[in-house]
N, C-alpha and C positions, 0 to 999 in steps of 0.2 A: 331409301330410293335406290340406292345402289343394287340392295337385292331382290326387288322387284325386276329392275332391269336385266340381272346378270339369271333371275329365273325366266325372265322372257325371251333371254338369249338361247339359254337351254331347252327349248321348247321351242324355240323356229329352228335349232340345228336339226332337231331330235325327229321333226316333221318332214324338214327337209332330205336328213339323208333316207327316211323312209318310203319318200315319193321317188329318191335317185335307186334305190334299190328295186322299189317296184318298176321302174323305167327301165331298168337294165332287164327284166324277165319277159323274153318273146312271147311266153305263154300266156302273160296276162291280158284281160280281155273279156269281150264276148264273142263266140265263134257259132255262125249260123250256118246248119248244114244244106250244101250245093247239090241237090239231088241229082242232077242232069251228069255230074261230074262224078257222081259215089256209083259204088257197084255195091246193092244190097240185096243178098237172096233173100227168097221169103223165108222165114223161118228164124231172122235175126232181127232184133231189135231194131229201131231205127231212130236215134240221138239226133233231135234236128236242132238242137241249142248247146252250149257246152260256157260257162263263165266263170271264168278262173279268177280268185282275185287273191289279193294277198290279205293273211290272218296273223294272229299275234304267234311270237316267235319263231321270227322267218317262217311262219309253214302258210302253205296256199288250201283255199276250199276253192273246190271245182262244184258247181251245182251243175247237173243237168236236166234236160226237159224232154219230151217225146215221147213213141208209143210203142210198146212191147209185139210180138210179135199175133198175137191175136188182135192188136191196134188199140189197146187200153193203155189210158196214159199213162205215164212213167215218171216220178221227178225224185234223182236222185241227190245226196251232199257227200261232200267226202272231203277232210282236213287232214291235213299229212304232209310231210317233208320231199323232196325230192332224191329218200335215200336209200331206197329200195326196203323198206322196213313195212309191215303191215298197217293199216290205220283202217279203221271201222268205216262202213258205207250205209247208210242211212237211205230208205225207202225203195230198195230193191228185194225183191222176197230170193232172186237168184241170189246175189252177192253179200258176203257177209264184211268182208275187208279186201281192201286194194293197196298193189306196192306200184309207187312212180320210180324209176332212178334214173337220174340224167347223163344223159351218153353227149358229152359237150353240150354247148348251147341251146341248141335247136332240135333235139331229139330226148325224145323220154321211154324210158321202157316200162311196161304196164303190167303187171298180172292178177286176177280178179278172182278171189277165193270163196267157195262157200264152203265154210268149215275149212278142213285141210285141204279141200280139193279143188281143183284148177279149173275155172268156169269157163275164161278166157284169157289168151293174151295179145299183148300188140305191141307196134311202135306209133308212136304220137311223131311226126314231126313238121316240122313250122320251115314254110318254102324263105329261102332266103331274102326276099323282101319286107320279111314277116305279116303279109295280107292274106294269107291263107295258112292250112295245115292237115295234113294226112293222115289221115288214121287206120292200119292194115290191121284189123284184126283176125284171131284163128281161135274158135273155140267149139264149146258142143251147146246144141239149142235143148232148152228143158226138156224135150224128150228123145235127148241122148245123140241126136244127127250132129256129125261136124260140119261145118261151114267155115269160109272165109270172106269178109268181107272188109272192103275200102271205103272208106268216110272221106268226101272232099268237105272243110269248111271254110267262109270266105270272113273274115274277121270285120268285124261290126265298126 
């Protein structure tokens, strides 16, 4: 009896301090994009969904949703650390791997590679109420034009 108990003790700390971890991370969520508030040229994608949630050790998958710049849909995944280090990106034909690294709290740096080379980059950051979050991005569109565009999203 004892080590049923002292296994169920282990197992409500182990859940708990894993919901206190995800509770500490601004990111986590679901974040719906606020069109009237984004500045998007044509020629860039348009992410109107973004769900970050938390994956096994420590690392987060970001899933996204939305439509490419010819308006065909788009849903991407991507699992990785917050430590500027590459990790693979699943169902983009631009992007092959993404780096996050986190600049304090509430800001993340972004850069999105296909093969060696630099697709896009940005800052991700979360308004200090953590009800919305910004996203500046700077890259070149598949047929080679640079652009820059802002993502307002309003957290779910």
């Amino acid at each position: 009896m004892k080590t049923r108990n002292l296994a169920l003790t282990i197992v409500f700390c182990l859940c708990a301090l894993s919901m206190a971890v995800a509770a500490d991370n601004p990111f986590l969520g679901t974040w719906k994009l606020n069109e009237a508030k984004s500045h998007i040229p044509s020629g860039a994608a348009k992410i109107t969904s973004a769900v970050y949630s938390p994956a096994a050790n420590d690392m987060v998958t970001v899933t996204t949703d939305g439509v490419d710049a010819k308006g065909n849909p788009i849903h991407t995944e991507w699992t990785g650390k917050f430590d500027g280090k590459p990790y693979p990106v699943t169902g983009s034909p631009d992007v092959d791997n993404r780096t996050m690294e986190a600049r304090g709290v509430r800001t993340l740096i972004t850069s999105n590679l296909k093969g060696v080379k630099l697709v896009y980059k940005g800052k991700i950051e979360i308004s200090a109420d953590g009800q919305s979050r910004t996203v500046d991005i700077t890259g070149t569109t598949p047929d080679g034009k640079p652009y820059k565009a802002t993502y307002f999203y309003d957290k779910q």
